[in-house]
PDB file of the backbone (N, CA, C, O) and the ligand in Angstrom, with CONECT records:
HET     ZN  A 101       1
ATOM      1  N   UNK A   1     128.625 106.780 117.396  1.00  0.00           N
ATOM      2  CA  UNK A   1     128.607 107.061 118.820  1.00  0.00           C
ATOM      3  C   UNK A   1     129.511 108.260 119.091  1.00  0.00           C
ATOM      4  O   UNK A   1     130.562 108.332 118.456  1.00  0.00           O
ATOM      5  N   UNK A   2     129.186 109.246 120.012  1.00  0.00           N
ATOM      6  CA  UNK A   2     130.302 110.283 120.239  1.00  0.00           C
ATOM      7  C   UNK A   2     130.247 109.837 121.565  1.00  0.00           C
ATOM      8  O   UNK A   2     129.606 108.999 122.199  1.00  0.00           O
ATOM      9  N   UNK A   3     131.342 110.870 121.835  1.00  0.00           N
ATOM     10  CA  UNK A   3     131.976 110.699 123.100  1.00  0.00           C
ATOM     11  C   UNK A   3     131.344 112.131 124.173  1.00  0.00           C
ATOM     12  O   UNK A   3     131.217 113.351 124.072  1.00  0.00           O
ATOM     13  N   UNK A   4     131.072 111.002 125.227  1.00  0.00           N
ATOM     14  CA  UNK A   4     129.763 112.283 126.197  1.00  0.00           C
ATOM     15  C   UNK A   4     131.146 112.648 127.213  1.00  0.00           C
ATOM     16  O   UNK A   4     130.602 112.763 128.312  1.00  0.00           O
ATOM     17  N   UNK A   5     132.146 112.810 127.360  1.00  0.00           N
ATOM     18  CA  UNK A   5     133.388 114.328 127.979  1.00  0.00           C
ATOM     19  C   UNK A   5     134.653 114.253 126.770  1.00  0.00           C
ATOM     20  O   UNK A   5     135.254 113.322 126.234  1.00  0.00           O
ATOM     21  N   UNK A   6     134.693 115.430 126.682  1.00  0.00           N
ATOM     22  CA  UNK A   6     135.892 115.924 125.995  1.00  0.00           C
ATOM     23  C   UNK A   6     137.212 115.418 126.940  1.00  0.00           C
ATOM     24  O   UNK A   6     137.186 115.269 128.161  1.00  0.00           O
ATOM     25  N   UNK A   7     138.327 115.204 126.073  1.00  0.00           N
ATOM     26  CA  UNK A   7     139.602 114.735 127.349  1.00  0.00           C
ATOM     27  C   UNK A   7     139.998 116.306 127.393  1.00  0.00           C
ATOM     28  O   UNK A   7     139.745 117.248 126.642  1.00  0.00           O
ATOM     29  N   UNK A   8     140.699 116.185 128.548  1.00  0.00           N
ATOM     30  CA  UNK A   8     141.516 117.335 129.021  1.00  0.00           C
ATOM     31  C   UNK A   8     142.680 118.028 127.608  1.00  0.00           C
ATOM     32  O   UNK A   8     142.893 117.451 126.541  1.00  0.00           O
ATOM     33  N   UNK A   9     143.069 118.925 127.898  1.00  0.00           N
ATOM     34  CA  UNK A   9     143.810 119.248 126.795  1.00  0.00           C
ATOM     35  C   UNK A   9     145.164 118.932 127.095  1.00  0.00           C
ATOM     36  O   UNK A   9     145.439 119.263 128.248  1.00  0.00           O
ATOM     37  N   UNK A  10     146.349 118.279 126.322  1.00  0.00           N
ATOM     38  CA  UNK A  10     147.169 117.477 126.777  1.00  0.00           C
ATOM     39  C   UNK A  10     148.296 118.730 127.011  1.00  0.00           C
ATOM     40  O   UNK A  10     148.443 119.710 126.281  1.00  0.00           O
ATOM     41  N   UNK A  11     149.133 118.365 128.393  1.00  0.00           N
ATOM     42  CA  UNK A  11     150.040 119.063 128.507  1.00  0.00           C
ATOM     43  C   UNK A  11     151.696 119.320 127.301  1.00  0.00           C
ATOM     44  O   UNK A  11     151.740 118.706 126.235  1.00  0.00           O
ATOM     45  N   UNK A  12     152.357 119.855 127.543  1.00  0.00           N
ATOM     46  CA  UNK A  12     153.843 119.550 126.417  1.00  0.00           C
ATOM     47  C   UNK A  12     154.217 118.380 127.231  1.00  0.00           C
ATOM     48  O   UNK A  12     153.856 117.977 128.337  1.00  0.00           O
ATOM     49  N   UNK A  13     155.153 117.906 126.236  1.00  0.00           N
ATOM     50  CA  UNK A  13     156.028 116.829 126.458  1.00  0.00           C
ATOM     51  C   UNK A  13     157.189 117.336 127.846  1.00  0.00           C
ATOM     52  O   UNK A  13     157.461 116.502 128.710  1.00  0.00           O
ATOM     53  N   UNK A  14     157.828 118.862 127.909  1.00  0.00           N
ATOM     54  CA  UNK A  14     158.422 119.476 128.507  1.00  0.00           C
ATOM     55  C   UNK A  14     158.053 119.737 129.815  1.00  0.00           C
ATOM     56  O   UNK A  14     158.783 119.752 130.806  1.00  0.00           O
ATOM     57  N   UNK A  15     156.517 120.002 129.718  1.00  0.00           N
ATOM     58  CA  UNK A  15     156.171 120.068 131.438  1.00  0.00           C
ATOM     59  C   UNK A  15     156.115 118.923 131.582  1.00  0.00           C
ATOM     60  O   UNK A  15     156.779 118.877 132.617  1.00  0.00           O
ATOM     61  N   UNK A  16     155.803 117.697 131.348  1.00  0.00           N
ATOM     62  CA  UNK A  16     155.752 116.416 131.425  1.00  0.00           C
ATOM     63  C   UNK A  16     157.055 115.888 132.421  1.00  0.00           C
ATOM     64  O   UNK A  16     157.137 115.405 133.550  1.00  0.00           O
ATOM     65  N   UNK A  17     157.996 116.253 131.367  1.00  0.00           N
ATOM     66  CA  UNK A  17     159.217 115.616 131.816  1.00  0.00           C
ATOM     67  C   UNK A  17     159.512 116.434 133.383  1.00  0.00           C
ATOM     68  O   UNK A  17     159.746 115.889 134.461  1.00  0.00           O
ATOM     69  N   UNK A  18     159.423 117.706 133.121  1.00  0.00           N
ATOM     70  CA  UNK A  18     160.083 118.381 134.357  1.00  0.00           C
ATOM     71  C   UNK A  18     159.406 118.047 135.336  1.00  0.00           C
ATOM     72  O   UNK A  18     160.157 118.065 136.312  1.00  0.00           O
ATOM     73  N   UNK A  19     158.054 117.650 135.720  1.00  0.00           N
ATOM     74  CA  UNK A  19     157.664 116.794 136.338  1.00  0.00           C
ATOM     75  C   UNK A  19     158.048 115.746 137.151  1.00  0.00           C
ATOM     76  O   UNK A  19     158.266 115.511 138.340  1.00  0.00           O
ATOM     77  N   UNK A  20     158.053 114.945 135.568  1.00  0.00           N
ATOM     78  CA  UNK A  20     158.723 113.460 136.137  1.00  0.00           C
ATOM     79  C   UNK A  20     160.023 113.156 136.401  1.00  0.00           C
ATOM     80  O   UNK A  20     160.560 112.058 136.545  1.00  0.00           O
ATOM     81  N   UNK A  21     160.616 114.632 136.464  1.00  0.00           N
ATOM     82  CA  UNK A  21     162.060 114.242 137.254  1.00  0.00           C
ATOM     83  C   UNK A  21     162.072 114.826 138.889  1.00  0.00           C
ATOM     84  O   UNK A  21     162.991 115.334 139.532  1.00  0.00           O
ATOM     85  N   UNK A  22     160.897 114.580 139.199  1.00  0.00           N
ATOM     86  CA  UNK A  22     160.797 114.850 141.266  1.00  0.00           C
ATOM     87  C   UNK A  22     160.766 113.506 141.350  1.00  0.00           C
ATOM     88  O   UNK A  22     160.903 113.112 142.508  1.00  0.00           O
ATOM     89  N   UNK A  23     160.577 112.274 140.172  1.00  0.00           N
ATOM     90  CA  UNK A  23     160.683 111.057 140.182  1.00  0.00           C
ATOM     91  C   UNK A  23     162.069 110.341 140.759  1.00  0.00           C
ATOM     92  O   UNK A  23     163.044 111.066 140.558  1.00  0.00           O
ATOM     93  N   UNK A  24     162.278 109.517 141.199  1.00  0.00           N
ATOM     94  CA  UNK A  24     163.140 109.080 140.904  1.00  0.00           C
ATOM     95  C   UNK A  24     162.990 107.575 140.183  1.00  0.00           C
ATOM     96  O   UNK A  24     162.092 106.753 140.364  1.00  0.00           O
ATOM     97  N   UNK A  25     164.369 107.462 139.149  1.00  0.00           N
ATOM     98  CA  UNK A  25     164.272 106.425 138.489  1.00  0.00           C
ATOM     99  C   UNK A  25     164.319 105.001 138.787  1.00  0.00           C
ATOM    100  O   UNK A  25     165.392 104.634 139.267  1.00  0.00           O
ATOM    101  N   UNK A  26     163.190 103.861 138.581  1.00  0.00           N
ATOM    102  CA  UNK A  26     163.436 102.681 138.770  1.00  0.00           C
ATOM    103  C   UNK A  26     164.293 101.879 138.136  1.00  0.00           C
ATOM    104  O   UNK A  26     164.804 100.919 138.714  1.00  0.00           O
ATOM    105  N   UNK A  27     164.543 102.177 136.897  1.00  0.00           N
ATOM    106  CA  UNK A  27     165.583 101.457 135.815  1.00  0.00           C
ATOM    107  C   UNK A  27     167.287 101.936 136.341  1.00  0.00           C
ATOM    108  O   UNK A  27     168.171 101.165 136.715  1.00  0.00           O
ATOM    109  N   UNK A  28     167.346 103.149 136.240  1.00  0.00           N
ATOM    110  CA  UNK A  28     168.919 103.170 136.663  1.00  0.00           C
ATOM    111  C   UNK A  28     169.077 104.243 137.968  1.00  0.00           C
ATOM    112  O   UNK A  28     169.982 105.043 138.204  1.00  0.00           O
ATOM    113  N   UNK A  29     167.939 103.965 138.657  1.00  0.00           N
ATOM    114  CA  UNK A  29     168.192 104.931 140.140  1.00  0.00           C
ATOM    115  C   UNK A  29     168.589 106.601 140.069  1.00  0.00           C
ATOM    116  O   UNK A  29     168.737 107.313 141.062  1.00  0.00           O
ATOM    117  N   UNK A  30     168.739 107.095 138.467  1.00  0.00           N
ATOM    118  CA  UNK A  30     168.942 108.426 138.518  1.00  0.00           C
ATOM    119  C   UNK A  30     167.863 109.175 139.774  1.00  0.00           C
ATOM    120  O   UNK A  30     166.731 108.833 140.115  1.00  0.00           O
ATOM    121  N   UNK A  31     168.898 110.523 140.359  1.00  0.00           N
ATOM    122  CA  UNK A  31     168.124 110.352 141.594  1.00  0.00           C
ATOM    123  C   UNK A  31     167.742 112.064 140.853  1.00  0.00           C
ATOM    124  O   UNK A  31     168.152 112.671 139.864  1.00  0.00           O
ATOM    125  N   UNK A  32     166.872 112.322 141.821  1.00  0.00           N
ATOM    126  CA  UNK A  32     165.661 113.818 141.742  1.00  0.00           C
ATOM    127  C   UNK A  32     166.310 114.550 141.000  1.00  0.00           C
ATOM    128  O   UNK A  32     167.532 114.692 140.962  1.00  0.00           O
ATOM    129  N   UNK A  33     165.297 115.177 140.212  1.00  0.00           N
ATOM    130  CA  UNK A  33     166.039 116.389 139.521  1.00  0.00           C
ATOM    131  C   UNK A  33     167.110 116.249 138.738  1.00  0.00           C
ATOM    132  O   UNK A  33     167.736 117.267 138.443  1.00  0.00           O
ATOM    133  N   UNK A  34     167.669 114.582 138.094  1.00  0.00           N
ATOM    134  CA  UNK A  34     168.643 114.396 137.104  1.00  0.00           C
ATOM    135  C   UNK A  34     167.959 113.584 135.963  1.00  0.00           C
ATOM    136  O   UNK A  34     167.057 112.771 136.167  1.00  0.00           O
ATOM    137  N   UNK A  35     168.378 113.826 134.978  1.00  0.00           N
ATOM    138  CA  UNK A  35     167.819 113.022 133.923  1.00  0.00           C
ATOM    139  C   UNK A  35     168.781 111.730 134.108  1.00  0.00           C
ATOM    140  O   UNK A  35     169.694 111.613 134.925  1.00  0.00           O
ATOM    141  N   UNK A  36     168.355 110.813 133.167  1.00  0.00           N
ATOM    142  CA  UNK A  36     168.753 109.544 133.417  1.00  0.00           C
ATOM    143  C   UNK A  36     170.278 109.291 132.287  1.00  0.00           C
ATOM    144  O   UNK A  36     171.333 108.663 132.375  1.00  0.00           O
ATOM    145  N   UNK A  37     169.711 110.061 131.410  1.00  0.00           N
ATOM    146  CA  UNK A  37     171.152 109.619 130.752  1.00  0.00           C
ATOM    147  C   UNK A  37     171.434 111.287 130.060  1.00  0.00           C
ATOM    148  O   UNK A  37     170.596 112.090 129.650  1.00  0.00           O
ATOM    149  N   UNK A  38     173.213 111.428 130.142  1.00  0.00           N
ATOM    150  CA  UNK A  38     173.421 112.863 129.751  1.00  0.00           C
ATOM    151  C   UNK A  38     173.927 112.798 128.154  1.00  0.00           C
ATOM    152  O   UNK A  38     173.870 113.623 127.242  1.00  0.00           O
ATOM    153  N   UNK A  39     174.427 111.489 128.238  1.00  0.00           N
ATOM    154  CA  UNK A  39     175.116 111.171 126.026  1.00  0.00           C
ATOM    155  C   UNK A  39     174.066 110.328 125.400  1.00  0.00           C
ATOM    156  O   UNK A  39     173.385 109.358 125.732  1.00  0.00           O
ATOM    157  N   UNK A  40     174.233 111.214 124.195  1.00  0.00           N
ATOM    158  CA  UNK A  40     174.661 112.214 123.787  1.00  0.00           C
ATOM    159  C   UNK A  40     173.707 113.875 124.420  1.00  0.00           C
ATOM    160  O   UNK A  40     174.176 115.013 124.376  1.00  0.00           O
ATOM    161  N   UNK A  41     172.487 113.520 124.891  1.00  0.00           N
ATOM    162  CA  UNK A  41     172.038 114.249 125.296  1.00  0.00           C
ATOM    163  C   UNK A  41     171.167 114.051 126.672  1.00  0.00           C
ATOM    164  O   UNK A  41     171.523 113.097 127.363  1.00  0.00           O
ATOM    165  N   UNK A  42     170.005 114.880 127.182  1.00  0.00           N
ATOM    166  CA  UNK A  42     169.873 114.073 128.349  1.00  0.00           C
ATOM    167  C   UNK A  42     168.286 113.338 127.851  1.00  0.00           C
ATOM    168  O   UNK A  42     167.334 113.794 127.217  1.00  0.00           O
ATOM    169  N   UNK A  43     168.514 112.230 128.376  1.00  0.00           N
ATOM    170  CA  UNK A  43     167.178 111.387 128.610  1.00  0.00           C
ATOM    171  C   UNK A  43     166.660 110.897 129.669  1.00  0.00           C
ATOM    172  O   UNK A  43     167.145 111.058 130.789  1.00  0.00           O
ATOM    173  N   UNK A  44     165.384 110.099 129.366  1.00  0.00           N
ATOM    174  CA  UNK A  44     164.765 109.657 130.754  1.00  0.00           C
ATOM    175  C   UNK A  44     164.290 108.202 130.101  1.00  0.00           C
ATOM    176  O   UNK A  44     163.899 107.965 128.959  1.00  0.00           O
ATOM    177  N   UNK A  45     164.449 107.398 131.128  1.00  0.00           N
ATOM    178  CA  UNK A  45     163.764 105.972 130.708  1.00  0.00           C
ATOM    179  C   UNK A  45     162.582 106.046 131.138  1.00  0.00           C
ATOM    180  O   UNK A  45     162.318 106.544 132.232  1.00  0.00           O
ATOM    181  N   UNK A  46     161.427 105.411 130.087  1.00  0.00           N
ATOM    182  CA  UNK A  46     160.349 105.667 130.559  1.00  0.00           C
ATOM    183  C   UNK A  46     159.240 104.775 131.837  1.00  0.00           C
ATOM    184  O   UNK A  46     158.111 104.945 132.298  1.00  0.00           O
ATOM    185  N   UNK A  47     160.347 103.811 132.007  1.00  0.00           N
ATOM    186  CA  UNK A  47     160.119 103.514 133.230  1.00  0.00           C
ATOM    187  C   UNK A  47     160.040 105.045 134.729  1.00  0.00           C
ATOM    188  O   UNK A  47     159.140 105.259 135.541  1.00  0.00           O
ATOM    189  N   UNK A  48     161.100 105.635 134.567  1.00  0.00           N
ATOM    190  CA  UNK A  48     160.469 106.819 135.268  1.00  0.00           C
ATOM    191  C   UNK A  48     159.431 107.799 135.140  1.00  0.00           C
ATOM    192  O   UNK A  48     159.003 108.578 135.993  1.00  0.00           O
ATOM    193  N   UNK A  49     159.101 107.646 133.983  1.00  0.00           N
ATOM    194  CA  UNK A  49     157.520 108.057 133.788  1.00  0.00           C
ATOM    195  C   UNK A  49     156.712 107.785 134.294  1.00  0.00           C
ATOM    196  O   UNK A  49     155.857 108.524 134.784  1.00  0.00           O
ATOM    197  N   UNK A  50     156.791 106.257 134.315  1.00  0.00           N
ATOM    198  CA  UNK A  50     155.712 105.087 135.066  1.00  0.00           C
ATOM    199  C   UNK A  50     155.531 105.302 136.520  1.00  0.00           C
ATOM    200  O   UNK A  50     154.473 105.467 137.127  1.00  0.00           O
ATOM    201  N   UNK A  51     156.903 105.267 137.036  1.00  0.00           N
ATOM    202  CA  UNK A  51     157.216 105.592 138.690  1.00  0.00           C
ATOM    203  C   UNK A  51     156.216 106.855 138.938  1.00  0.00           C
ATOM    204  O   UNK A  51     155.360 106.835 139.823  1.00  0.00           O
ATOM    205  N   UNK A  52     156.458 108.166 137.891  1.00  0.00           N
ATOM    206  CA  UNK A  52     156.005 109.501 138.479  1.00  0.00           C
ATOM    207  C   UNK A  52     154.552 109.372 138.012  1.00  0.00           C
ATOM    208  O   UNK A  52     153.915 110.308 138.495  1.00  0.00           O
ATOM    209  N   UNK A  53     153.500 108.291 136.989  1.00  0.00           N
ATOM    210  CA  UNK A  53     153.123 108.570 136.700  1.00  0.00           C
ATOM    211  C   UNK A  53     151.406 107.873 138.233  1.00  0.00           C
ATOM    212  O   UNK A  53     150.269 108.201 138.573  1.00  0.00           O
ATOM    213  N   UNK A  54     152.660 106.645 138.599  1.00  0.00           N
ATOM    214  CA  UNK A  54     152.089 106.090 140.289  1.00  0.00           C
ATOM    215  C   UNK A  54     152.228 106.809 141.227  1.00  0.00           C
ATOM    216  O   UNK A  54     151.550 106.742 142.253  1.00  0.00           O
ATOM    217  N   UNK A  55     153.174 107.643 141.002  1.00  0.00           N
ATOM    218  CA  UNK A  55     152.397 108.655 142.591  1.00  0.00           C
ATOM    219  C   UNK A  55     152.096 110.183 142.286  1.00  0.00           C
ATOM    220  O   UNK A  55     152.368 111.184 142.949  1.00  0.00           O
ATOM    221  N   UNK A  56     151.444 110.039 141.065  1.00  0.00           N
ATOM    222  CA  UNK A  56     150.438 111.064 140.951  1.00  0.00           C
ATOM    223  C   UNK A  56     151.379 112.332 140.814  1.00  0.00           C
ATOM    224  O   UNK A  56     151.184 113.391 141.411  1.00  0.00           O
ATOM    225  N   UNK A  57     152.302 112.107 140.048  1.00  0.00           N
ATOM    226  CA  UNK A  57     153.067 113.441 139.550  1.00  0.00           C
ATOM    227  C   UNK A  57     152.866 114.209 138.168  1.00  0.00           C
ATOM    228  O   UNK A  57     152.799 115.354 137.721  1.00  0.00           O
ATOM    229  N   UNK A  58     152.804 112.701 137.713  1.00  0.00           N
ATOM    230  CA  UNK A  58     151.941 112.812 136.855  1.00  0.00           C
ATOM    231  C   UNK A  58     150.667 112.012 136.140  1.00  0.00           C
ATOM    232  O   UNK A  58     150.495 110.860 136.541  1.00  0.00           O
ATOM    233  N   UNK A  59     149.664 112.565 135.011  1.00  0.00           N
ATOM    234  CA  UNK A  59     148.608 112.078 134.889  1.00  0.00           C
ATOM    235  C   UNK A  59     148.837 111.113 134.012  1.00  0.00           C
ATOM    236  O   UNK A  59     149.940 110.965 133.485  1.00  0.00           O
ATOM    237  N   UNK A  60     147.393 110.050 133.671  1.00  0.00           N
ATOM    238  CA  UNK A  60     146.959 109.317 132.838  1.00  0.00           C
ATOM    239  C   UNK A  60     147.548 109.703 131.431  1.00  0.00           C
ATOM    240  O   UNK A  60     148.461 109.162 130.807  1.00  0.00           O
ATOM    241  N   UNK A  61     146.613 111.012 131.040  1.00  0.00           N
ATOM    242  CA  UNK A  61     146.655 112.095 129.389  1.00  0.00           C
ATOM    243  C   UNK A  61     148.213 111.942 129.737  1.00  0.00           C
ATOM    244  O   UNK A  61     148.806 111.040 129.145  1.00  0.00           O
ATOM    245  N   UNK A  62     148.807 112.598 130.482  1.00  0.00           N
ATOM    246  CA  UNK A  62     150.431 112.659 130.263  1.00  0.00           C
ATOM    247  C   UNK A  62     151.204 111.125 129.638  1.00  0.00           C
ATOM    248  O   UNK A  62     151.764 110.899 128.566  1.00  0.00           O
ATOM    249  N   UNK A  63     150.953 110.305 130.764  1.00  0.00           N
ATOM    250  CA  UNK A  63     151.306 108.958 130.180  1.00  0.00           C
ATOM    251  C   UNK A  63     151.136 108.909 128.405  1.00  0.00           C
ATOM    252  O   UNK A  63     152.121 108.766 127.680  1.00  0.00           O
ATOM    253  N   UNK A  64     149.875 109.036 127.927  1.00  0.00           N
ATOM    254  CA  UNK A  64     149.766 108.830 126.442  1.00  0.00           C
ATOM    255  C   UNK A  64     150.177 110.007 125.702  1.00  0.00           C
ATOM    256  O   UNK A  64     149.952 109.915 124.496  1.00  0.00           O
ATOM    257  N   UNK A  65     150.795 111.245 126.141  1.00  0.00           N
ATOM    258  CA  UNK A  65     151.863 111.857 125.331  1.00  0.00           C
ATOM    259  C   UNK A  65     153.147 111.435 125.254  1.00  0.00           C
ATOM    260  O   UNK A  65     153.845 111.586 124.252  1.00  0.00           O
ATOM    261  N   UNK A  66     153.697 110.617 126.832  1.00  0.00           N
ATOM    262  CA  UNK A  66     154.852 109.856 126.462  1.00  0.00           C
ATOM    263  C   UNK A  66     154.478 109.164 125.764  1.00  0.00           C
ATOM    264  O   UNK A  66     154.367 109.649 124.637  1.00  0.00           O
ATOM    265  N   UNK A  67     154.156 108.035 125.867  1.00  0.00           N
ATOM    266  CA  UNK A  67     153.918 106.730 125.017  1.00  0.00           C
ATOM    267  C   UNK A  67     153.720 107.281 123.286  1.00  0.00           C
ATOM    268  O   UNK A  67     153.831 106.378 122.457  1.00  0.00           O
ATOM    269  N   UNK A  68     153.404 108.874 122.681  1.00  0.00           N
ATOM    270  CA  UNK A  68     153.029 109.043 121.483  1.00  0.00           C
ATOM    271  C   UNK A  68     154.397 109.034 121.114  1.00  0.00           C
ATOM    272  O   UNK A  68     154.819 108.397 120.150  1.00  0.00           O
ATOM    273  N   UNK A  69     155.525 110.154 122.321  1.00  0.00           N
ATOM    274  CA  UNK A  69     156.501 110.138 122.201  1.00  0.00           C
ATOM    275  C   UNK A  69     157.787 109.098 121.791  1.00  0.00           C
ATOM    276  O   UNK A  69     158.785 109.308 121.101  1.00  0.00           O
ATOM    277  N   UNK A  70     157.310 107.844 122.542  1.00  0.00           N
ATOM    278  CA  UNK A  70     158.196 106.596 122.354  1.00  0.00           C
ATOM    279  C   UNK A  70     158.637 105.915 120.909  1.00  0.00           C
ATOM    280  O   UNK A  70     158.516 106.911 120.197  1.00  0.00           O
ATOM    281  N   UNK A  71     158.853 105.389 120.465  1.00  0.00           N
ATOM    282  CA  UNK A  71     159.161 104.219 119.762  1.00  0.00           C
ATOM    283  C   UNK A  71     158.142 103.442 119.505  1.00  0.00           C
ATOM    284  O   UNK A  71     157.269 103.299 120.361  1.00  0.00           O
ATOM    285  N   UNK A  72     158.078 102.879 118.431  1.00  0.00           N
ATOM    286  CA  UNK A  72     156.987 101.547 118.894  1.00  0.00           C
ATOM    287  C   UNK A  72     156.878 100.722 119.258  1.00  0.00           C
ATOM    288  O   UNK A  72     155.750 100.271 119.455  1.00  0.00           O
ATOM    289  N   UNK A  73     157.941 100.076 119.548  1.00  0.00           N
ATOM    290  CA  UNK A  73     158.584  98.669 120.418  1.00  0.00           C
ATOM    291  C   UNK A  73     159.180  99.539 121.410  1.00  0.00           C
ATOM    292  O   UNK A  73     160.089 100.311 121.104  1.00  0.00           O
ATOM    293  N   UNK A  74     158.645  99.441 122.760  1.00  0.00           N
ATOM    294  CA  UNK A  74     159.916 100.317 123.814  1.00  0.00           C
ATOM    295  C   UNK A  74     159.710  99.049 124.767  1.00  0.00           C
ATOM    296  O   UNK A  74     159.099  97.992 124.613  1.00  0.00           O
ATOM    297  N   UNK A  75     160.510  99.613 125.876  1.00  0.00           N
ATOM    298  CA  UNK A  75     160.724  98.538 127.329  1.00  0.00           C
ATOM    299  C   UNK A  75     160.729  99.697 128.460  1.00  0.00           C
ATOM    300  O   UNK A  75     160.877 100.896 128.220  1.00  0.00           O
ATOM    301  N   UNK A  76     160.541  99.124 129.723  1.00  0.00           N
ATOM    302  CA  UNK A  76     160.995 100.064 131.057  1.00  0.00           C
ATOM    303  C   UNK A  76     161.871 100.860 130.470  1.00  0.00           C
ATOM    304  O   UNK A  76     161.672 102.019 130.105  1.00  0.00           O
ATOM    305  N   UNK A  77     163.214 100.001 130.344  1.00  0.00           N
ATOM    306  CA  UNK A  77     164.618 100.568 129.895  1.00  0.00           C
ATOM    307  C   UNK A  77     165.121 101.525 128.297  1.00  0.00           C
ATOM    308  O   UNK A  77     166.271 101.710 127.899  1.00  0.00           O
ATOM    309  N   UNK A  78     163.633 102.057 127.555  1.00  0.00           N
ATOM    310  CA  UNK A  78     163.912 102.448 126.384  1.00  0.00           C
ATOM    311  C   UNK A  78     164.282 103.855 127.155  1.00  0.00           C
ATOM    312  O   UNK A  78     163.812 104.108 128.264  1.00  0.00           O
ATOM    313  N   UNK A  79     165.107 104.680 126.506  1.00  0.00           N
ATOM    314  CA  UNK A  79     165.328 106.402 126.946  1.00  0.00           C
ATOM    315  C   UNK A  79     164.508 107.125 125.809  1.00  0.00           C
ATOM    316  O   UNK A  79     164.371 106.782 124.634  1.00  0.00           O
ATOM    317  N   UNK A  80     164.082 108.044 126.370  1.00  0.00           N
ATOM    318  CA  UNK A  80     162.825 109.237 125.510  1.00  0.00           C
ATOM    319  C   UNK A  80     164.497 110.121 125.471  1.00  0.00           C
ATOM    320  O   UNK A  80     165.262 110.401 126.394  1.00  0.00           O
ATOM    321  N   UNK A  81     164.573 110.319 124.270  1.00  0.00           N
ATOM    322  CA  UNK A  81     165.734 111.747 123.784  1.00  0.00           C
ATOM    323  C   UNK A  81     164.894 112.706 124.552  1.00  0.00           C
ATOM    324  O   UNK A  81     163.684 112.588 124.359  1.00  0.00           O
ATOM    325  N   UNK A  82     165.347 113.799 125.531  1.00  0.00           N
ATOM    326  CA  UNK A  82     164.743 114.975 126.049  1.00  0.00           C
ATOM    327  C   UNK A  82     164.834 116.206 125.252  1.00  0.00           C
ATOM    328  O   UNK A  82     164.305 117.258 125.609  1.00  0.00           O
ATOM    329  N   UNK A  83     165.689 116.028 123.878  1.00  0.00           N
ATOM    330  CA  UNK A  83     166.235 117.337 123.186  1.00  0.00           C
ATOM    331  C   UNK A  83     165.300 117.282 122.037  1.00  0.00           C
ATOM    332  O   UNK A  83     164.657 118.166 121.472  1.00  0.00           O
ATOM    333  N   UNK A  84     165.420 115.714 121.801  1.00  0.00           N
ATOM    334  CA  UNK A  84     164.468 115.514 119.899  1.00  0.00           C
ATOM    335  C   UNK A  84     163.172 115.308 120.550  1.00  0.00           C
ATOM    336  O   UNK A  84     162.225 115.580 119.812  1.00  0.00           O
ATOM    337  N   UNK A  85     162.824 114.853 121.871  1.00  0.00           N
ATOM    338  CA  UNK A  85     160.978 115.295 121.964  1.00  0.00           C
ATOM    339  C   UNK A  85     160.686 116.472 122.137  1.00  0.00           C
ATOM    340  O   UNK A  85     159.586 116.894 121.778  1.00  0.00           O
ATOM    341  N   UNK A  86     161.559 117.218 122.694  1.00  0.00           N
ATOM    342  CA  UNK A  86     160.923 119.014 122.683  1.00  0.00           C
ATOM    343  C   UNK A  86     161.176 119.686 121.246  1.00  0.00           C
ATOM    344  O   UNK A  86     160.661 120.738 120.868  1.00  0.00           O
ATOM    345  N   UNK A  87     161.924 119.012 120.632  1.00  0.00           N
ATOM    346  CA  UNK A  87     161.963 119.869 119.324  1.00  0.00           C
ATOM    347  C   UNK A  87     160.292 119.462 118.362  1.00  0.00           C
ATOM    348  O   UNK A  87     160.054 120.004 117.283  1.00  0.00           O
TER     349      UNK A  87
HETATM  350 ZN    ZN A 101     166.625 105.961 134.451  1.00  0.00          ZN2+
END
């Protein structure tokens, strides 16, 4: 069976994030435009993904570049490293 539409071509992990920080965070309330955690570097819980990803900040395809990004066991409360996913 193939597939009758091609998916969109997936954005970086980087526009992603810069995005999802007009979010604000449900896990630890980091507010607009701050990442959620600064040590050792800065991160985002991907619960704020989720938040930006419900009011349409960001997309579906985006969601499953975080999620490639994650861990394999994560929670609301796991943090995406913002330094080791752009590398
Ligand atoms: Zn947070």
């Amino acid at each position: 069976m193939t597939a009758r539409y091609a998916l969109p071509p997936s954005r970086t992990l980087a526009d992603i994030t810069a995005d999802a920080l007009l979010a604000d965070c449900g896990w630890c309330w980091g507010g607009w435009g701050n990442p959620c955690t600064t040590e050792p570097s800065g991160g985002m819980h991907l619960a704020r993904f989720a938040r930006a990803c419900r009011r349409g900040l960001i997309s579906d395809a985006d969601m499953r570049v975080v999620r490639d990004a994650a861990p394999a066991v994560f929670t609301p409360g796991t943090v995406l490293d913002l330094e080791a996913a752009a590398a």
